[in-house]
C-alpha positions as CSV (number, residue, x, y, z in Angstrom):
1,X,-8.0,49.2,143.4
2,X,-7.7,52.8,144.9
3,X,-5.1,54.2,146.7
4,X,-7.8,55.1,150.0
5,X,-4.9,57.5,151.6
6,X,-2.7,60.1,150.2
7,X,0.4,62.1,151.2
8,X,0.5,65.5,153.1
9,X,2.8,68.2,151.4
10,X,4.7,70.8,154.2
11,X,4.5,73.2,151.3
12,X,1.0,73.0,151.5
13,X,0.6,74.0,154.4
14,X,3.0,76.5,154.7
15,X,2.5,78.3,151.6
16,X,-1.3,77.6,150.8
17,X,-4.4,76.4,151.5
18,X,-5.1,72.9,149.5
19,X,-8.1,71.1,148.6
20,X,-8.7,67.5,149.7
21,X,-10.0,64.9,147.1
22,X,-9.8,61.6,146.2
23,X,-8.0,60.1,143.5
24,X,-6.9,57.2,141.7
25,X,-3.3,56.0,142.1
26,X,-1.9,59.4,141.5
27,X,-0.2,61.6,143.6
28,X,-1.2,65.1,142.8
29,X,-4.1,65.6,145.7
30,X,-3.3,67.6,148.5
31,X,-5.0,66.0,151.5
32,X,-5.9,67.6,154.5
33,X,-4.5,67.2,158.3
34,X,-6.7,67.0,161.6
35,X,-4.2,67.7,163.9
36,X,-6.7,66.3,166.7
37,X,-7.1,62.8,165.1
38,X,-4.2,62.4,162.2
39,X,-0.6,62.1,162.4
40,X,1.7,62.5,159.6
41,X,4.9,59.7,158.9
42,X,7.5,59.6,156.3
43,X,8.7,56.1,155.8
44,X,12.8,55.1,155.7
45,X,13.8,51.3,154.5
46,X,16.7,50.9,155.9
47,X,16.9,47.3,155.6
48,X,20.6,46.1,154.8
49,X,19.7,44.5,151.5
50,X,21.2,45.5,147.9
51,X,20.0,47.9,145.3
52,X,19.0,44.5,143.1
53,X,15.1,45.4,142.3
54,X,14.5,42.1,143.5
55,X,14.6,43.8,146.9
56,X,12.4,47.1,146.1
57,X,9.3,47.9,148.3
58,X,6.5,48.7,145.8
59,X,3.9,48.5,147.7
60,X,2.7,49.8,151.2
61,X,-0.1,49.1,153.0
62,X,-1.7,51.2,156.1
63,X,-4.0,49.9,158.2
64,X,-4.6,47.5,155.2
65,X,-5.2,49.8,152.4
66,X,-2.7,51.2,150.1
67,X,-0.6,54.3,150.2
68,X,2.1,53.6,147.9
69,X,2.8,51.8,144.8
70,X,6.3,52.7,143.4
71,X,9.8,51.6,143.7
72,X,11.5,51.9,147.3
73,X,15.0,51.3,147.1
74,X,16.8,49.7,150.2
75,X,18.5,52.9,152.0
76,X,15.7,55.3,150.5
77,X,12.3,56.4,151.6
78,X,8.7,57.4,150.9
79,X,6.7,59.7,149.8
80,X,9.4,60.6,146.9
81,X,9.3,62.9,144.3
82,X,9.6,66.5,146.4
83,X,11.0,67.1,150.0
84,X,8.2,67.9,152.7
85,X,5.6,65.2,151.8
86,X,4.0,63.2,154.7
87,X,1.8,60.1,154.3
88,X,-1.2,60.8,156.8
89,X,-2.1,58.2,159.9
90,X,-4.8,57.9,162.6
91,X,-3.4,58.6,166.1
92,X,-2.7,55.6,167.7
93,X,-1.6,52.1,166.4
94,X,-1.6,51.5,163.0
95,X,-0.7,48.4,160.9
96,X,2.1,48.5,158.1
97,X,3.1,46.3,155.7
98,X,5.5,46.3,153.1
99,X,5.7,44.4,149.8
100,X,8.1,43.3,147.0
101,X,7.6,42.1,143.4
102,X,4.9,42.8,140.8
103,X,1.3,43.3,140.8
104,X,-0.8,40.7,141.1
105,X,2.4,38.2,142.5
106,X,3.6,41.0,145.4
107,X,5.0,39.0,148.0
108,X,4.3,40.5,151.9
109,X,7.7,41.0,153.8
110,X,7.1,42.9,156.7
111,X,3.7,43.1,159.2
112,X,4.1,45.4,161.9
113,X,2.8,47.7,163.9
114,X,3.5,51.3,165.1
115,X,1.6,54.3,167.4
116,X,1.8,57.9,166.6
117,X,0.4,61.2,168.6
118,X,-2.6,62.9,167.2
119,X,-1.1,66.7,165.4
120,X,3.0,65.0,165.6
121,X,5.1,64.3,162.5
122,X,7.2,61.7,162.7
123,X,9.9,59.2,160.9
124,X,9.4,55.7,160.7
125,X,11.8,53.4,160.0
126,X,12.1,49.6,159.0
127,X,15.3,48.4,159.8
128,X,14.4,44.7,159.7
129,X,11.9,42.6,158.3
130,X,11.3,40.6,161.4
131,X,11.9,44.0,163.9
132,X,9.6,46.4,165.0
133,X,10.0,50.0,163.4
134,X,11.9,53.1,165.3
135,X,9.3,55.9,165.4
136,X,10.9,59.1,165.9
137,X,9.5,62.4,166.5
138,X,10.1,64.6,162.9
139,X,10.5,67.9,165.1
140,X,8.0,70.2,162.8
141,X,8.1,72.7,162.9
142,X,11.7,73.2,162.0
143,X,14.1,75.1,163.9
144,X,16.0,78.9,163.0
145,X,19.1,79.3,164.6
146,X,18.5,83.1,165.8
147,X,22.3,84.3,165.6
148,X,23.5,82.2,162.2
149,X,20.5,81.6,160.4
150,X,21.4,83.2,157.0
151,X,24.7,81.3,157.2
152,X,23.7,77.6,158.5
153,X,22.1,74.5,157.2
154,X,20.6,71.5,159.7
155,X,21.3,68.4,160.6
156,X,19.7,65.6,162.0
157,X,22.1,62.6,163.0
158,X,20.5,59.0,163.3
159,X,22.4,55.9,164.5
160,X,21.5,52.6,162.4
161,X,24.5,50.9,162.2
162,X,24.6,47.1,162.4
163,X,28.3,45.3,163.2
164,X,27.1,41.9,161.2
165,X,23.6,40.6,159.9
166,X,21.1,40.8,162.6
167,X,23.5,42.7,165.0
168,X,23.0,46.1,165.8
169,X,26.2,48.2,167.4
170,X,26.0,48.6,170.6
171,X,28.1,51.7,169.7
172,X,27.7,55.0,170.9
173,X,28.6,57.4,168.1
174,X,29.2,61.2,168.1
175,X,28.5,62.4,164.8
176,X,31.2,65.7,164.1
177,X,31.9,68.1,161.5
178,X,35.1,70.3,160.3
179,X,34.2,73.9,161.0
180,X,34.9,75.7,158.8
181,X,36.2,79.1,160.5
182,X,39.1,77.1,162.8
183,X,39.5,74.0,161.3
184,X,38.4,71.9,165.0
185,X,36.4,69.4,165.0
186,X,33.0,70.2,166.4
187,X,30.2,67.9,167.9
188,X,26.8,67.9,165.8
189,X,24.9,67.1,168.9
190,X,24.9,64.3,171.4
191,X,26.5,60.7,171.3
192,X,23.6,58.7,170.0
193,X,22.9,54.8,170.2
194,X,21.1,52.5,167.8
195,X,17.6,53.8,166.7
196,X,18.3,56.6,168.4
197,X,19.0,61.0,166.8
198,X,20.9,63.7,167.8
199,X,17.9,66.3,167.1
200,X,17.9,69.5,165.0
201,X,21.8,70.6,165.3
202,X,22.6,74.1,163.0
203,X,25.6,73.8,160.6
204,X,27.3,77.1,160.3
205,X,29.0,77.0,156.8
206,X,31.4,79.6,155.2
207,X,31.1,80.2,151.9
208,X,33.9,79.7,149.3
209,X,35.2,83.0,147.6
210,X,32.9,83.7,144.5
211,X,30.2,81.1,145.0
212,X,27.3,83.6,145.3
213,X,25.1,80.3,145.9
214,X,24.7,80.3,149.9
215,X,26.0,76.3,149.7
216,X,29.5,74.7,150.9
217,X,31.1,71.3,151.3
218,X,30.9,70.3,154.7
219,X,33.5,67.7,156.1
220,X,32.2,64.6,158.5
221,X,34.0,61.7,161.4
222,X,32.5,59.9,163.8
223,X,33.8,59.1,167.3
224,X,33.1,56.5,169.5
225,X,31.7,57.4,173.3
226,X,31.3,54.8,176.2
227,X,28.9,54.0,178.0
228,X,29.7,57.2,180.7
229,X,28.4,59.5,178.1
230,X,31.9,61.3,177.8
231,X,34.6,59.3,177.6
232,X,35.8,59.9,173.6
233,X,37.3,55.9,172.9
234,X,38.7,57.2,169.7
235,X,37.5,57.4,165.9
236,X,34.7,54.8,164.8
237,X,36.6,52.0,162.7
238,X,34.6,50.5,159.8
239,X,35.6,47.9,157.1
240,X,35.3,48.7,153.6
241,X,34.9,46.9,150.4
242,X,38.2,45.6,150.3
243,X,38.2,44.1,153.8
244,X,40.7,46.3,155.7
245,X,39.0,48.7,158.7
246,X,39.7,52.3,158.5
247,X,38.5,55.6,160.1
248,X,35.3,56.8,158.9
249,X,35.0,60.4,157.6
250,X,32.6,61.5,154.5
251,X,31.5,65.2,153.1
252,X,27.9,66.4,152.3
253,X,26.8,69.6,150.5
254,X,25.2,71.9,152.7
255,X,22.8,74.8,151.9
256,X,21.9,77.8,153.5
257,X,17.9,77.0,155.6
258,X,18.1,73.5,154.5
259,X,17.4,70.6,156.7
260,X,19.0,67.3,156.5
261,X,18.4,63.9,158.1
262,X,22.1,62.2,158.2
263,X,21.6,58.6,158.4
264,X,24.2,56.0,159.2
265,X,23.3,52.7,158.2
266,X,25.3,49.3,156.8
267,X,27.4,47.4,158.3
268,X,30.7,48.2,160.3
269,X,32.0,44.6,160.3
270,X,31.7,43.5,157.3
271,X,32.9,44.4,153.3
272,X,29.4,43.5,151.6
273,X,27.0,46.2,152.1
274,X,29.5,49.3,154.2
275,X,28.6,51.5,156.3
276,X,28.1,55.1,155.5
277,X,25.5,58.2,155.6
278,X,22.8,58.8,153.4
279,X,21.2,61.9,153.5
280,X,17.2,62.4,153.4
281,X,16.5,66.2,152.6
282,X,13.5,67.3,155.5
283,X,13.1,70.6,153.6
């Protein structure tokens, strides 16, 4: 069977102008993009399932013909292989489905649907099998912070935390980082609930002394906000492996233009599959 519908490269279209062919299961075509009748889509599986392959996507389905046919690991996403790549849509709704196992036994785990905007990039993610997908606006082109951007990196902050299986927080979560001029702590946007993102926010990083590599460790915490928006109600507490609920905190590389998705997933209540960040490079 051919794979009918092929992946959209940033690169591409920043850098050069690419031909558009068909192809069979390989992923080496550039495609073209009608920005009056296409939308473009990365997809995210964040499903809170282990790494076990028994739990891979391996095969996706749009509109009922295939786009992808490789390993997805739970927490991980598609198209892989390169940052900037797209899978292409119709405007409007559009079916997806999802599939584990092996060719010709796959075994259909998710049937859903989701609408896009004709000429709009966007991330869509499948948080539960039996859920409907978050759709959430990519923001393409990406920003340039005018003052810092030879010294700043960019971050994107999305809230998919669950408490227990089949319960998302109801947590408001301020995503923060250590700057690295003072030493404060300093907001990376907005508080943000479930399914929702805090938007492009620039990183300003300071490079360590003879690193000539524009790239530095950047230090993370979450705090909790209520339901006002502004009251701070203290550092988020999650559970780890070993059962006992501490504060969270984590560090990420940053580099110098780079753009980052930060997304927290897992659970916060519970020691099997913790919660945590893992980071999707947009470009």
């Amino acid at each position: 069977m051919k794979i009918l519908k092929y992946y959209l490269s940033l690169a591409a279209i920043l850098f050069f102008a690419a031909s558009c062919e068909k192809n069979e299961i390989t992923f080496t075509q550039q495609m073209s993009f009608d920005p009056t009748t296409q939308s473009a889509f990365q997809l995210h599986y964040m499903v809170n399932v282990t790494t076990n392959a028994d739990y891979y996507i391996t095969k996706v389905e749009l509109n009922d013909e295939i786009i992808y046919r490789s390993n997805i690991t739970s927490y991980n996403g598609a198209p892989g292989g390169a940052v900037g790549k797209f899978f292409l849509a119709p405007k409007g709704t559009s079916n997806l489905k999802l599939y584990q196992g092996t060719s010709p036994n796959y075994t259909l785990v998710y049937d859903n649907n989701f609408t896009t905007e004709a000429g709009q990039y966007y991330n869509v993610f499948v948080h539960a099998f039996d859920k409907s997908p978050v759709v959430i606006n990519n923001d393409f082109p990406y920003i340039k912070d005018p003052v810092y951007q030879d010294s700043c990196g960019y971050v994107k902050f999305y809230n998919f935390l669950y408490e227990t299986d089949d319960t998302p927080t109801t947590l408001r979560l301020q995503y923060e980082r250590i700057d690295h001029f003072t030493g404060d702590t300093v907001p990376v946007g907005h508080p943000v609930s479930f399914g929702e993102c805090t938007g492009w926010q620039p990183v300003v990083i300071k490079r360590p002394a003879g690193v000539t590599s524009g790239f530095a460790r950047v230090d993370y915490l979450i705090h909790v906000i209520d339901a006002d928006g502004v009251t701070d109600l203290g550092q988020l507490q999650v559970m780890n492996s070993s059962g006992t609920y501490i504060d969270y905190t984590d560090y990420w590389t940053c580099y110098i233009g780079r753009h980052y998705h930060h997304i927290f997933k897992g659970y916060r209540s519970k020691s099997s599959l913790t919660s945590g960040v893992v980071v999707w490079t947009a470009w």
